[in-house]
C-alpha positions as CSV (number, residue, x, y, z in Angstrom):
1,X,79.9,105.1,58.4
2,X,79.7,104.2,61.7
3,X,76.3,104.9,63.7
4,X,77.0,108.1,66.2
5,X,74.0,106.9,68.6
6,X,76.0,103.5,69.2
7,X,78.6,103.8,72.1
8,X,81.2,101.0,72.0
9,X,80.6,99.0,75.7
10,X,78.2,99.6,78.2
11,X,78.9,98.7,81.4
12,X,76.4,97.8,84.4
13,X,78.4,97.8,87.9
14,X,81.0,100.1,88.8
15,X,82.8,98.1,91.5
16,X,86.2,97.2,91.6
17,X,85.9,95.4,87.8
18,X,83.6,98.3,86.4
19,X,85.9,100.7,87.2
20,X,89.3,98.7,86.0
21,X,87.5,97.9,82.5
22,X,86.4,101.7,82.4
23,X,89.7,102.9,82.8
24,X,91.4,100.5,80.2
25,X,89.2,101.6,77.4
26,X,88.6,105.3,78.4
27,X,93.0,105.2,77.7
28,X,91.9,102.8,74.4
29,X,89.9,105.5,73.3
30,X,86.6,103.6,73.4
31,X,83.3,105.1,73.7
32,X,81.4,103.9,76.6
33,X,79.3,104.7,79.5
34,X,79.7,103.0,83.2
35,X,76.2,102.9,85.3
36,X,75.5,101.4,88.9
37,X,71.9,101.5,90.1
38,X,73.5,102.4,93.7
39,X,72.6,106.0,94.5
40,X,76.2,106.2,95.1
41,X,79.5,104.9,95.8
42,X,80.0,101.5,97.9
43,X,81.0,102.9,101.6
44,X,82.1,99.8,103.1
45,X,85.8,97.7,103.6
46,X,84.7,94.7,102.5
47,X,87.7,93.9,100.0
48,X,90.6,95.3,101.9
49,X,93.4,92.6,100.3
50,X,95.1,93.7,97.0
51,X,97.6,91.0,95.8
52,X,101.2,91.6,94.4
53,X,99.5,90.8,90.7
54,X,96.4,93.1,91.2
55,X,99.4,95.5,92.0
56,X,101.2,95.0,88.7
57,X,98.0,95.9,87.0
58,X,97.4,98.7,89.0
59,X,100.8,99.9,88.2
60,X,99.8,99.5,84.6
61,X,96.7,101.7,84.8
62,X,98.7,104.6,86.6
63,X,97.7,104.8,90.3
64,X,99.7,102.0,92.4
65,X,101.5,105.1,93.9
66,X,98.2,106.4,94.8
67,X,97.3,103.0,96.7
68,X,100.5,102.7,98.8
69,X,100.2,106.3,99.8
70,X,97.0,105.5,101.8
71,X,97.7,101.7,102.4
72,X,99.4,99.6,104.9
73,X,101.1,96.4,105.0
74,X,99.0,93.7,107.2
75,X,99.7,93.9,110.3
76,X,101.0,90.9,112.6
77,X,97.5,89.2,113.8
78,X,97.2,88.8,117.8
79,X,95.4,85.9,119.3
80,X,94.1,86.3,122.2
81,X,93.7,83.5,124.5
82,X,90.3,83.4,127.6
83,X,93.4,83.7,130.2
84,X,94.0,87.2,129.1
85,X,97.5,86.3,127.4
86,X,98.1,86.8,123.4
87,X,101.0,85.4,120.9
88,X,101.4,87.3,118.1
89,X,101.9,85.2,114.3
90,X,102.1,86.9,111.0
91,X,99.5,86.0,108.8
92,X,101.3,86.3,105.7
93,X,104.6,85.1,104.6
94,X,107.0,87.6,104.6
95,X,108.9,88.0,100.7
96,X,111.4,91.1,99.7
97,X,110.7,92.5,96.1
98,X,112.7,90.6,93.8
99,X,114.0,91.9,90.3
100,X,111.3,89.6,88.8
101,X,108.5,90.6,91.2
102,X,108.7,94.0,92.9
103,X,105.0,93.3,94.3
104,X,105.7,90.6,96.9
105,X,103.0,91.2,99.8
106,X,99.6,92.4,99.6
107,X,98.9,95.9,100.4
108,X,95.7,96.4,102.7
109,X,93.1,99.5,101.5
110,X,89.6,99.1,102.5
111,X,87.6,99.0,99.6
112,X,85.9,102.2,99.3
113,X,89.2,103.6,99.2
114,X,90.5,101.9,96.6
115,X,87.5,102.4,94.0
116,X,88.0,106.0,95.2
117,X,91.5,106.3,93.6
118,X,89.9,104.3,90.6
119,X,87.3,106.8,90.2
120,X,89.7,109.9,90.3
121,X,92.0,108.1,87.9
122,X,88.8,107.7,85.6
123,X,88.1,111.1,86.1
124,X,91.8,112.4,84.6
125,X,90.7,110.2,81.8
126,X,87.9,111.9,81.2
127,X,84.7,109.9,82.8
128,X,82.9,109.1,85.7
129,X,80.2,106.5,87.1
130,X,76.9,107.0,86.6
131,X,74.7,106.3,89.6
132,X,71.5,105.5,90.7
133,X,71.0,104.4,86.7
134,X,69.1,100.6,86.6
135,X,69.8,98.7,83.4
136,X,66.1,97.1,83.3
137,X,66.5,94.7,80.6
138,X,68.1,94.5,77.1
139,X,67.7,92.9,74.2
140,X,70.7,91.5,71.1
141,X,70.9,92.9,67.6
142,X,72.7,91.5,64.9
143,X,75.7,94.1,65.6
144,X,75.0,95.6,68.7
145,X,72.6,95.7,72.0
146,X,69.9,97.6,73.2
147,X,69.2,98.5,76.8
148,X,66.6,99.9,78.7
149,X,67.6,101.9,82.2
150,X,65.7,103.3,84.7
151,X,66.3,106.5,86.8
152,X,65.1,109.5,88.1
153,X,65.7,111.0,85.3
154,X,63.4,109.1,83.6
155,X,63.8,105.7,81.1
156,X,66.7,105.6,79.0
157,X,67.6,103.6,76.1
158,X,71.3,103.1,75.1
159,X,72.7,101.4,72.2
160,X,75.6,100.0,72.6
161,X,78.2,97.2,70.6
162,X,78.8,95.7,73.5
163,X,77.1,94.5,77.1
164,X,79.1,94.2,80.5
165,X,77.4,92.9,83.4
166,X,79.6,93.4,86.6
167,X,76.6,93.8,88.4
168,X,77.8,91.7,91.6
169,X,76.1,88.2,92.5
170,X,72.9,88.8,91.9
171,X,73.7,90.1,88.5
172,X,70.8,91.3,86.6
173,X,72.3,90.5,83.3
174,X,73.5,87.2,84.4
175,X,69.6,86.1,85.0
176,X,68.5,87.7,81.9
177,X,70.7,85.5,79.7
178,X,69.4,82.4,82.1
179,X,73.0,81.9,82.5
180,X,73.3,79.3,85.2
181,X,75.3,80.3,88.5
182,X,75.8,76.9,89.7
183,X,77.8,75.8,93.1
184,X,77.4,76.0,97.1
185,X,76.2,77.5,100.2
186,X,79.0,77.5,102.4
187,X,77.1,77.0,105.3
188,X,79.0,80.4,106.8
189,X,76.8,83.8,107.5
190,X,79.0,86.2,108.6
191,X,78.9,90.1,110.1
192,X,81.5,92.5,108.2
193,X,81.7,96.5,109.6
194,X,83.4,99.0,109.5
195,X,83.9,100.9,113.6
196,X,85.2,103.0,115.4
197,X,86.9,101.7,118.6
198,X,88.5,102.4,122.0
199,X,90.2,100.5,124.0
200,X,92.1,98.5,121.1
201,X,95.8,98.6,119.9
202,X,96.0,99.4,116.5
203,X,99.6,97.5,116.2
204,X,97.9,94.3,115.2
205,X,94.9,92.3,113.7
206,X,93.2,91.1,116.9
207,X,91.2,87.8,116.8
208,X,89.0,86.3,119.6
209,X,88.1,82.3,120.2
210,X,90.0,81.0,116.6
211,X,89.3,77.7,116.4
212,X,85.5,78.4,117.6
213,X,83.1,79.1,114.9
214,X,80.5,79.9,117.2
215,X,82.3,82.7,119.0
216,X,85.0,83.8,116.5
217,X,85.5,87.7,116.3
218,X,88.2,89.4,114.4
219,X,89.0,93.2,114.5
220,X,91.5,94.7,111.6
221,X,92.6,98.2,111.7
222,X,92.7,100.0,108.7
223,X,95.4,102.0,107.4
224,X,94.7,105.9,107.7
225,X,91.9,105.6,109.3
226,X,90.4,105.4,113.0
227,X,88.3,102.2,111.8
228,X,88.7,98.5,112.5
229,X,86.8,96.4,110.4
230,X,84.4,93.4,112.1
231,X,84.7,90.0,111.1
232,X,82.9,87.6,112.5
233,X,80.4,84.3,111.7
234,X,77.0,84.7,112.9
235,X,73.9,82.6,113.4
236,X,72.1,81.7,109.9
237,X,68.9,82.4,110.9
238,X,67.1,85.2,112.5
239,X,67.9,89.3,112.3
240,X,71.3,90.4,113.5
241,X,71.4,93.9,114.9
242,X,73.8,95.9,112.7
243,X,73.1,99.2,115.2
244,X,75.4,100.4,117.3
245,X,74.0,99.5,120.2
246,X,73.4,95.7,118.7
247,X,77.4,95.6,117.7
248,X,78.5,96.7,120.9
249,X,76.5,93.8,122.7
250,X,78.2,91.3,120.3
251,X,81.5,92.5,120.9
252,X,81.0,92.1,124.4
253,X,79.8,88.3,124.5
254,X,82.8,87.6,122.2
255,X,85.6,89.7,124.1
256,X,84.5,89.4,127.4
257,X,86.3,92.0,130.2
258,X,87.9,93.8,127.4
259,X,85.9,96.8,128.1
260,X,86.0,98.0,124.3
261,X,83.7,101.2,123.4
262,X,82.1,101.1,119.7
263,X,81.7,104.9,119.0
264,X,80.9,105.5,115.5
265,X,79.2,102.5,112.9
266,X,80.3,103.9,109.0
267,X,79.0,100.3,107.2
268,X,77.7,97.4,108.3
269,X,76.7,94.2,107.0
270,X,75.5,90.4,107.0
271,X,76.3,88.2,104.1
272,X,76.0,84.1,103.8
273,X,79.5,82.7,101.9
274,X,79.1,80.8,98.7
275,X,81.2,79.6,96.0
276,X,79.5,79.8,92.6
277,X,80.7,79.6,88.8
278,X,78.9,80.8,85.9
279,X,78.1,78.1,83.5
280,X,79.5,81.1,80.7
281,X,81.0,83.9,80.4
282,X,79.7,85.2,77.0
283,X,76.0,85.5,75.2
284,X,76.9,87.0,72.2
285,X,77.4,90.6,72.8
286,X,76.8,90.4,76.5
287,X,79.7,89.6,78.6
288,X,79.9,88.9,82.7
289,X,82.9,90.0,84.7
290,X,83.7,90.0,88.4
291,X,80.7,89.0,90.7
292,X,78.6,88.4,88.4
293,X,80.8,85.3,86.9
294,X,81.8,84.0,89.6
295,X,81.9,84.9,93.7
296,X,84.1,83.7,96.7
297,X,84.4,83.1,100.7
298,X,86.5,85.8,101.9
299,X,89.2,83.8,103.1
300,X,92.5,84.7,100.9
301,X,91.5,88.0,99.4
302,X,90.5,86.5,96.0
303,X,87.1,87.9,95.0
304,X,88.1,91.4,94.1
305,X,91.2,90.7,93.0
306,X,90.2,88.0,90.6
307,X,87.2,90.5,89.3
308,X,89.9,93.1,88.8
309,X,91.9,90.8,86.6
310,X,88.7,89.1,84.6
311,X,88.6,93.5,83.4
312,X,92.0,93.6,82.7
313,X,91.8,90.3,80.4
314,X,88.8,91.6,79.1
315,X,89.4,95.2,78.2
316,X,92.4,94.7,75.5
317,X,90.6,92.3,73.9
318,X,87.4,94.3,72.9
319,X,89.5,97.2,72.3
320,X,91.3,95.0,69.3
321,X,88.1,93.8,68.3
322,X,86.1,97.1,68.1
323,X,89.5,98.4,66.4
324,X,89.1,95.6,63.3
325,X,90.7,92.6,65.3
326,X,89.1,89.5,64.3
327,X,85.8,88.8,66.8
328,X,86.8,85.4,67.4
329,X,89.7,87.3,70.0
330,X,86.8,88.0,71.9
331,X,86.5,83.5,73.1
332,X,89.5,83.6,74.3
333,X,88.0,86.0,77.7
334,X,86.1,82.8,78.9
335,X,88.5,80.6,77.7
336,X,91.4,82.5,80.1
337,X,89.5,83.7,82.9
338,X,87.0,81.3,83.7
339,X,89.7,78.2,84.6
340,X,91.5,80.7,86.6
341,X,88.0,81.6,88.5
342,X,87.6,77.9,89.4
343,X,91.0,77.9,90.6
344,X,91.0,80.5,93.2
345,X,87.1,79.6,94.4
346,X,89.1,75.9,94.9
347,X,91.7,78.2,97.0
348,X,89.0,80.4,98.9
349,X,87.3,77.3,99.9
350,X,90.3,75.6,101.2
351,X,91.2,78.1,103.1
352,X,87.6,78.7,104.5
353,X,87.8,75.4,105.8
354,X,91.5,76.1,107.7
355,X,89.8,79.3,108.9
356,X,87.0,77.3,110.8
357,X,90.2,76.3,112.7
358,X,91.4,78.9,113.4
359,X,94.0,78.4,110.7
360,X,94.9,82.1,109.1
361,X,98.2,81.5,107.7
362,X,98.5,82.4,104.3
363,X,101.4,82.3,101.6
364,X,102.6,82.7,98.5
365,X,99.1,80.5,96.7
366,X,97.3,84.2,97.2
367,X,99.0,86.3,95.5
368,X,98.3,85.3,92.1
369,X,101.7,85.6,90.4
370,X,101.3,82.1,89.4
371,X,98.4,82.3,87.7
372,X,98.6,81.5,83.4
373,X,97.2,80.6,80.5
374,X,99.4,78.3,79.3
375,X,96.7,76.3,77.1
376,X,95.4,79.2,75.8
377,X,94.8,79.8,72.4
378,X,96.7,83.0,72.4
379,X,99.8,81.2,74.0
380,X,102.3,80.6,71.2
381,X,105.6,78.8,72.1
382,X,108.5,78.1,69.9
383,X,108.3,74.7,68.4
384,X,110.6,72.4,70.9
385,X,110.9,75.6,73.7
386,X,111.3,74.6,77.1
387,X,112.3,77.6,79.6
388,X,111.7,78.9,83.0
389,X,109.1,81.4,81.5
390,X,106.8,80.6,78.6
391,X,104.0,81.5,76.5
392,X,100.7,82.2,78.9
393,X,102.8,82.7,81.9
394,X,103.0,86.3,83.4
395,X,106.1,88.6,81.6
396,X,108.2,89.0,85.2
397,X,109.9,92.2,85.5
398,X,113.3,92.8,84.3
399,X,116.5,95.0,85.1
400,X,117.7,96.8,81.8
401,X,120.1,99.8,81.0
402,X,119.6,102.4,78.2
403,X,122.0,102.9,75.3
404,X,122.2,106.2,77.0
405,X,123.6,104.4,80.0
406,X,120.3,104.9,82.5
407,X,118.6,102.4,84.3
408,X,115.3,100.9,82.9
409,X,112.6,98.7,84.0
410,X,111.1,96.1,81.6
411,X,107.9,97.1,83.1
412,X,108.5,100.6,82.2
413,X,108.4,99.0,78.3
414,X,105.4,96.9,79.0
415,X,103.4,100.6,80.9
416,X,100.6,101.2,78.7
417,X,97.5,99.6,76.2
418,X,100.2,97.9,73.7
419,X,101.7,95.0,72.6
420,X,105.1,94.9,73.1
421,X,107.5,92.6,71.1
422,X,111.2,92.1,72.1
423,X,113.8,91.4,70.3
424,X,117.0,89.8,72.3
425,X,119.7,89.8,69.8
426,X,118.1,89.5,66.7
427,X,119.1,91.6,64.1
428,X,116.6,94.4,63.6
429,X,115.4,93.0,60.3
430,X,113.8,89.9,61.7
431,X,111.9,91.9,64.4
432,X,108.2,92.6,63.3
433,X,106.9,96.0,61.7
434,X,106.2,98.7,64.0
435,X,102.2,99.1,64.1
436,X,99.8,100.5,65.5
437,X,99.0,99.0,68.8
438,X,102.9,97.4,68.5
439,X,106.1,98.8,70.4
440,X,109.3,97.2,69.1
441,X,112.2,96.9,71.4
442,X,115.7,95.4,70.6
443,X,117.9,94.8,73.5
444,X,121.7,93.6,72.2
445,X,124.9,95.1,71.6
446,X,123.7,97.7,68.9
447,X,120.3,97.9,70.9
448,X,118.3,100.5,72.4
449,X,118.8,98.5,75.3
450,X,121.0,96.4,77.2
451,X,120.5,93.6,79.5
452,X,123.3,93.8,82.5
453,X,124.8,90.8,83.7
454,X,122.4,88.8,81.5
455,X,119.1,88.9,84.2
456,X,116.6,89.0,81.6
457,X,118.2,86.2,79.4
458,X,118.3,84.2,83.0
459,X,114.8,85.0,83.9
460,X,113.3,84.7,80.3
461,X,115.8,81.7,79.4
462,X,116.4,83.8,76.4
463,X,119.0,83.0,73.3
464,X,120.3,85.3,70.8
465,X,117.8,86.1,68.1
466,X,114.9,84.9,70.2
467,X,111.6,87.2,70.2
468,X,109.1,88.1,73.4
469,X,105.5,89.2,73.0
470,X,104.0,90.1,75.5
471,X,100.4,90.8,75.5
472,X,98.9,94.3,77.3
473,X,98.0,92.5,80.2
474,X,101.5,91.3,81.2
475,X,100.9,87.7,79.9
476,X,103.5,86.5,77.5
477,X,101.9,85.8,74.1
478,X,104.7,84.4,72.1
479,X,108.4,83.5,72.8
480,X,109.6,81.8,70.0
481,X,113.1,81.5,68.1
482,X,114.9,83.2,65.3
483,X,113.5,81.0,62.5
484,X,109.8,80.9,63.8
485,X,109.7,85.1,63.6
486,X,107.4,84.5,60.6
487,X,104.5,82.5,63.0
488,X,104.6,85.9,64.7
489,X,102.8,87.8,61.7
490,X,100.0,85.4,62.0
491,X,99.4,85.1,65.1
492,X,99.7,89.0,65.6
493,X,97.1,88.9,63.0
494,X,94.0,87.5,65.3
495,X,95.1,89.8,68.1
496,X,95.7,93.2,66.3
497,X,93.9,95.3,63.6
């Protein structure tokens, strides 16, 4: 009989990952509470870059709609030159949506926006963020954790099956577990705000002296709003006035003669860049996502979107396990997500060092479509399969038709918490058992589904009798031929109850 004073998964940290592992398990069904020791919500822009993949996911969780409603594409960015005369370059490379990938550009939302739309999306699922609660230590049980938290409340102590720290950088967790955070000072310390302007077009992302680290200003206008956020590198020592008054003065040593009014200061900041790793990802029961594994230059957009995806890997995974899945599932987080957070600080720090150029160009390498697990241990190819799409790589989209003649999406089979296994083909007796936790699709002649003009069998390099398994975070588990259907059952095994 299970213990009612034991929630499933605490979390600590309800940024950008909090809030995406919140809402997978609150549509899991998993018990769980989410705390941040902020008094409230973060107020600032800081991650304003979601990638084509972090749009996928967002898709998946039911609010991408939400985000495009009160985004905007980036805008061209104008240089401006000491003569007074500008050229205009886009900073991003310019793709249509593609059958396979109908995210293709990033979409810019500050960040407080974007964890606002998270948080009402929790709240249709039932739960919220608990602030200005202070996990203040915690210690492992045999089958579950106890931790202490601090409010004004008074002390709390929660039991819980499970520990998530995606409590930023300076992760509290992290240094409790003596979990190393290993890598480099960037030698950058930088201003980020959030103002209100005059005197600016909001037609383009305005940058001042590129090229100059020591007098570099950028200004981005946000979508919706009457803000531009401040980017610039500052001195690394000594106090840097984050007033309006002080922002004004720095605004007008680094765009001389532009006569541009600061009128309103809604966040400000300093930060000094690094690029650090955590030595691990798991201690037992106590797992780090986001942040607290691992943090990033700015440069690229990478930070939140890689946090949001180290969640998304995450969440399915102790859902199977607290659900009767083997615990052993639960390896496989580090062994996905940490490669791929080593990767993009590798990418960040590259184009850190094209930035101190004044280099801002940026292309498809950010957008994280490319990113797989091919040598994961949940990756299961067919024995001699070579094809434009296997095991680990993301499942691209698809165009199908019903049986009823209607158009489908593939995504639109993939939408939700499950597994889903495909079928092309076969004949309905080799396909796997429907399960809990399963969808079973055949698409073929006598299917529920069709595939026009053969675009999935293109994309997929599919053959008749052929079955796709795609994982519930859009990852391709196992794409294997008619006679290997039976490796299926096993490997389904270690992923599903």
């Amino acid at each position: 009989m299970e213990d009612p004073d034991i929630i499933d998964v605490l979390m600590c940290g309800a940024g950008a990952a909090g809030l995406t592992l919140a809402i997978d398990l609150a549509r899991r069904g998993v018990s769980f509470r989410l705390i941040d020791k902020l008094p409230a919500p973060f107020a600032g822009s800081r991650g304003k870059g979601i990638q084509p993949r972090t749009l996928e996911v967002f898709e998946d969780l039911g609010m991408v709609d939400r985000l495009f409603a009160i985004g905007g594409s980036y805008p061209p960015q104008r240089l401006h030159h000491d003569d007074g005369h500008h050229d205009d370059m886009q900073g991003f490379s310019v793709a249509d949506p593609t059958p396979q990938e109908p995210y293709r550009m990033p979409l810019m939302v500050p960040q407080f926006r974007t964890e606002a739309v998270m948080r009402e999306r929790l709240a249709e699922l039932g739960h919220a963020p608990e602030y200005g609660r202070e996990l203040t230590g915690f210690e492992e049980a045999p089958d579950h954790v106890v931790a202490h938290i601090a409010s004004d409340a008074g002390p709390e102590t929660i039991r819980c099956r499970y520990l998530v720290g995606g409590d930023g950088g300076r992760s509290f967790v992290r240094r409790t577990l003596g979990i190393d955070f290993p890598g480099k000072t960037l030698g950058v310390r930088a201003v980020v705000a959030d103002i209100a302007l005059d005197g600016l077009s909001r037609d383009a992302w305005h940058r001042f002296n590129d090229g100059e680290m020591a007098r570099q200003l950028g200004l981005c206008p946000l979508p919706h709003t009457d803000l531009f956020q401040l980017q610039a590198p500052i001195a690394r020592e000594g106090a840097f006035d984050l007033s309006l008054t002080g922002l004004q003065a720095f605004i007008d040593d680094r765009a001389p003669g532009h006569g541009f009014t600061v009128r309103r200061v809604d966040w400000a900041s300093t930060y000094e860049m690094n690029a650090r790793l955590a030595d691990r990802y798991r201690d037992g029961r106590v797992f780090l996502i986001g942040d607290a594994a691992h943090t990033h230059p700015p440069t690229g957009g990478q930070g939140l979107n890689t946090s949001v995806q180290d969640a998304y890997n995450l969440g399915w995974k102790l859902g199977a396990v607290l659900n009767g899945a083997p615990e052993t599932l639960l390896d496989s987080y580090e062994e996905e997500r940490r490669p791929i957070a080593a990767e993009m600080l590798g990418l960040s720090t590259r184009l850190l060092d094209r930035a101190r150029q004044g280099e801002m160009k940026r292309g498809r390498e950010v957008h994280q479509l490319d990113l797989a697990y091919p040598d994961s241990s949940l990756s299961l190819n067919g024995i001699g399969r070579q094809g434009r799409v296997m095991a680990g790589d993301r499942a691209p989209d698809a165009a199908l038709q019903s049986a009823c003649g209607r158009e489908r999406q593939l995504f639109d089979l993939l939408r939700g918490p499950h597994w889903t296994a495909i079928g092309y083909g076969a004949a309905p007796a080799t396909l796997p058992a429907g399960r809990p936790g399963l969808h079973v699709h055949h698409i073929g002649p006598e299917g529920a589904l069709h595939d026009p003009d053969k675009g999935m069998a293109t994309t997929y390099g599919l053959n008749n009798g052929d079955l796709l398994l795609v994982r519930p975070d859009g990852y391709v588990g196992a794409l294997v031929a008619a006679g290997d259907h039976a490796r299926v059952a096993a490997y389904l095994h270690i992923c599903l109850a």
